[in-house]
SEMARNU-693704 format. One record per atom (N, C-alpha, C): residue in one letter; x, y, z. Coordinates in steps of 0.1 Angstrom, whole numbers, padded with zeros to 4 digits, always signed. Layout:
AXYZ...
END
This chain:
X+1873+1256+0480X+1872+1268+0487X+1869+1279+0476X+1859+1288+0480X+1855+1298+0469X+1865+1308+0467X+1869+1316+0454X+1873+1332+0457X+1867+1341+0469X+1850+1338+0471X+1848+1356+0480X+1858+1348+0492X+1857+1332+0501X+1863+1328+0511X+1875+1333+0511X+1885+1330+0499X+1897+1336+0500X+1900+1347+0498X+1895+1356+0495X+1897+1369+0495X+1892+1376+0510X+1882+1370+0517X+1879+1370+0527X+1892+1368+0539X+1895+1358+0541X+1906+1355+0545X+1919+1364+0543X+1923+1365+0533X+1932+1375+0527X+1931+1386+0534X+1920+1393+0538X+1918+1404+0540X+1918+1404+0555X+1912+1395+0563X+1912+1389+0577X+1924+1390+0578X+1935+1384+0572X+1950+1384+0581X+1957+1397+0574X+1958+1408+0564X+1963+1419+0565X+1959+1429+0576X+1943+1428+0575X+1937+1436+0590X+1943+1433+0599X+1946+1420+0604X+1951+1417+0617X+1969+1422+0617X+1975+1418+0610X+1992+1422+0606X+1991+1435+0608X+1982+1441+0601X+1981+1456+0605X+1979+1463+0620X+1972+1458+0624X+1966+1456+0642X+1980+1455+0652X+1986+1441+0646X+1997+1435+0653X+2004+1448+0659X+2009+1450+0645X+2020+1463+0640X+2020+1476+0646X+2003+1479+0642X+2004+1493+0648X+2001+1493+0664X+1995+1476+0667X+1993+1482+0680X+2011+1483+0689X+2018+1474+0681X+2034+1471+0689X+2040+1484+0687X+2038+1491+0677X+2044+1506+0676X+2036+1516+0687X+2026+1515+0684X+2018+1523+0697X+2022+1518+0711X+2023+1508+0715X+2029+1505+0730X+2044+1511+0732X+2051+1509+0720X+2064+1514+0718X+2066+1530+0721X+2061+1534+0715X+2057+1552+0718X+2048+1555+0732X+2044+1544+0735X+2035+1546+0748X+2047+1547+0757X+2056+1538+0754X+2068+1540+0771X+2080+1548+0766X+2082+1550+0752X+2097+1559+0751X+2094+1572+0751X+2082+1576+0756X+2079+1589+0756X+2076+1596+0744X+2077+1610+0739X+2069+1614+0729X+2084+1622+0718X+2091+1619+0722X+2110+1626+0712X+2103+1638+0713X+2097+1646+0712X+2095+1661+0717X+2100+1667+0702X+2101+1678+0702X+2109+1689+0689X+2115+1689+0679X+2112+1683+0667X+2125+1683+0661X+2136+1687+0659X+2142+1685+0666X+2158+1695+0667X+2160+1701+0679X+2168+1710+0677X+2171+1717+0687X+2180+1709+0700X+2174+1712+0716X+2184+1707+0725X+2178+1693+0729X+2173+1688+0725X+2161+1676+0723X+2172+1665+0721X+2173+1656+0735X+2185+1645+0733X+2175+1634+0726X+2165+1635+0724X+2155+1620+0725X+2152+1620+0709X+2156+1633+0707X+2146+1634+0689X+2147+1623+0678X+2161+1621+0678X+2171+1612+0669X+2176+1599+0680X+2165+1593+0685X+2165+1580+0689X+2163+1568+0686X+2169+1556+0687X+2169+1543+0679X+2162+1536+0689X+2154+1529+0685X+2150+1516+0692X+2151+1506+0683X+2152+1495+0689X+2158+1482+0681X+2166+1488+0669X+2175+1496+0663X+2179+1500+0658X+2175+1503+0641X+2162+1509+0651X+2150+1518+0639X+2151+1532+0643X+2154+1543+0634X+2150+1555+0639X+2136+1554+0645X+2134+1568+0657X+2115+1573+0661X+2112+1577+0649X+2117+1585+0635X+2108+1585+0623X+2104+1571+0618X+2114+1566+0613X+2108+1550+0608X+2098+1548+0617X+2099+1544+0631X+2091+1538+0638X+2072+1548+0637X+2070+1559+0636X+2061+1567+0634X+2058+1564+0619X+2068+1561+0610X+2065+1565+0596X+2052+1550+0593X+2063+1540+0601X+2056+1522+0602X+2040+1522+0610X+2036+1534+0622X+2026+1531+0626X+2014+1543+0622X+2016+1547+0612X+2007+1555+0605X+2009+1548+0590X+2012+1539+0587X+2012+1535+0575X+2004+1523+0579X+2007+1514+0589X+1999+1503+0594X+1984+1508+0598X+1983+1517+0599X+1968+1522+0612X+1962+1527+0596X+1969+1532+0588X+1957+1535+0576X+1951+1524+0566X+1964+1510+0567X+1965+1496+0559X+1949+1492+0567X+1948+1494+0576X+1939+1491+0589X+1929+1494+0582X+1928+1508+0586X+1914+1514+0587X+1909+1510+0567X+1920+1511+0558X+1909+1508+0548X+1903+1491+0544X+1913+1484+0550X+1907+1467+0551X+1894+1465+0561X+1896+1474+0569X+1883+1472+0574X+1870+1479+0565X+1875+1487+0561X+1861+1496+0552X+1860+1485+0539X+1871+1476+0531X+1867+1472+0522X+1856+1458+0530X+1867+1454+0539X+1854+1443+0555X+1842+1447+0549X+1836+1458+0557X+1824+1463+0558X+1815+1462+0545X+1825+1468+0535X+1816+1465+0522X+1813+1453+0517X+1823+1447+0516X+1821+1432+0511X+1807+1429+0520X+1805+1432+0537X+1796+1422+0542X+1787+1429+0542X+1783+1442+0536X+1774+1451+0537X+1759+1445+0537X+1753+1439+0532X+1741+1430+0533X+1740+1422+0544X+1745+1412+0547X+1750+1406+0558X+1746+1412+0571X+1751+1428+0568X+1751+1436+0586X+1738+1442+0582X+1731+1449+0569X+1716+1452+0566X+1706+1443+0573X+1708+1429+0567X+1701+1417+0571X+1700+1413+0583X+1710+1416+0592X+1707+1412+0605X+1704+1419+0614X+1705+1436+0611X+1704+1445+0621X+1690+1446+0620X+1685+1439+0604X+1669+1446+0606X+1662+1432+0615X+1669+1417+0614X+1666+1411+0624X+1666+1411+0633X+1674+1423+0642X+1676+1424+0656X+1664+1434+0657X+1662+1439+0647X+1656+1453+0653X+1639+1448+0659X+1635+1437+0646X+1625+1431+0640X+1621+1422+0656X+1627+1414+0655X+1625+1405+0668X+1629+1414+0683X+1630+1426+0682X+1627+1431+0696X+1615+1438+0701X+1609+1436+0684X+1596+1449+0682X+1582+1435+0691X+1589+1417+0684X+1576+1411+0685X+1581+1403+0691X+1567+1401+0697X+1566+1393+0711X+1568+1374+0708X+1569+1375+0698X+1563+1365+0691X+1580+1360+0688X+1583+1345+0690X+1597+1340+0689X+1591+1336+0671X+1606+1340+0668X+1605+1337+0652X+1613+1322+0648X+1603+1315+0636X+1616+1303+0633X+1629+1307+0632X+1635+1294+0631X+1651+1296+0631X+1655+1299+0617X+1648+1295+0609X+1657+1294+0596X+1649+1302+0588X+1640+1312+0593X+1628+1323+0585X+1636+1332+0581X+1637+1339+0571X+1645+1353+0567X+1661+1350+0569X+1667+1338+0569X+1680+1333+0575X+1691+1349+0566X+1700+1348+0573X+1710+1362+0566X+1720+1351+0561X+1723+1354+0547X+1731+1341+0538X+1746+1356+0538X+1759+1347+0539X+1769+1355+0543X+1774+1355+0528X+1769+1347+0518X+1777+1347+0509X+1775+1360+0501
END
């Protein structure tokens, strides 16, 4: 198995762990409501779930949603040719009428 495969990979399951994560904290905040104010007459502010403060829990799904978004941008770069090569395929074969071979201009992933 190559390096780019494994690093590939690598990067495939932190994107996803990250996904897991932030999407289970975002459902989490979807039903315990929003703790409101910090402080003050606010019974919800200083709330435990599973016996995580709502900061921890906030602090865990803005740390996941950024692990996210830059595995995906390093994604993107790594396959940046890949998505050049094929978009100009799509663009190319909608222009002509004409069916193109299978293996003409092939997009190589490596």
């Amino acid at each position: 198995m190559s390096n780019k495969v494994r690093l590939n990979y690598a990067l495939d399951v932190v994107i996803g762990c990250a996904f897991i994560l932030a999407a289970i904290t975002g459902i989490l905040f979807l039903f315990t409501g929003s703790g409101g104010y910090q402080g003050g007459r606010n019974p919800g502010f200083q709330t435990e779930m599973l016996g995580i403060t709502r900061s921890t829990w906030s602090d865990l799904h803005t740390w996941t949603g950024l692990i996210m978004i830059v595995g995906v941008v390093i994604h993107l770069a790594l396959h940046w040719n890949w998505i050049v090569c094929v978009t100009k395929r799509l663009l190319e074969s909608g222009r002509s009428a004409q069916p193109q071979a299978q293996n003409q201009d092939a997009c190589r992933i490596a």
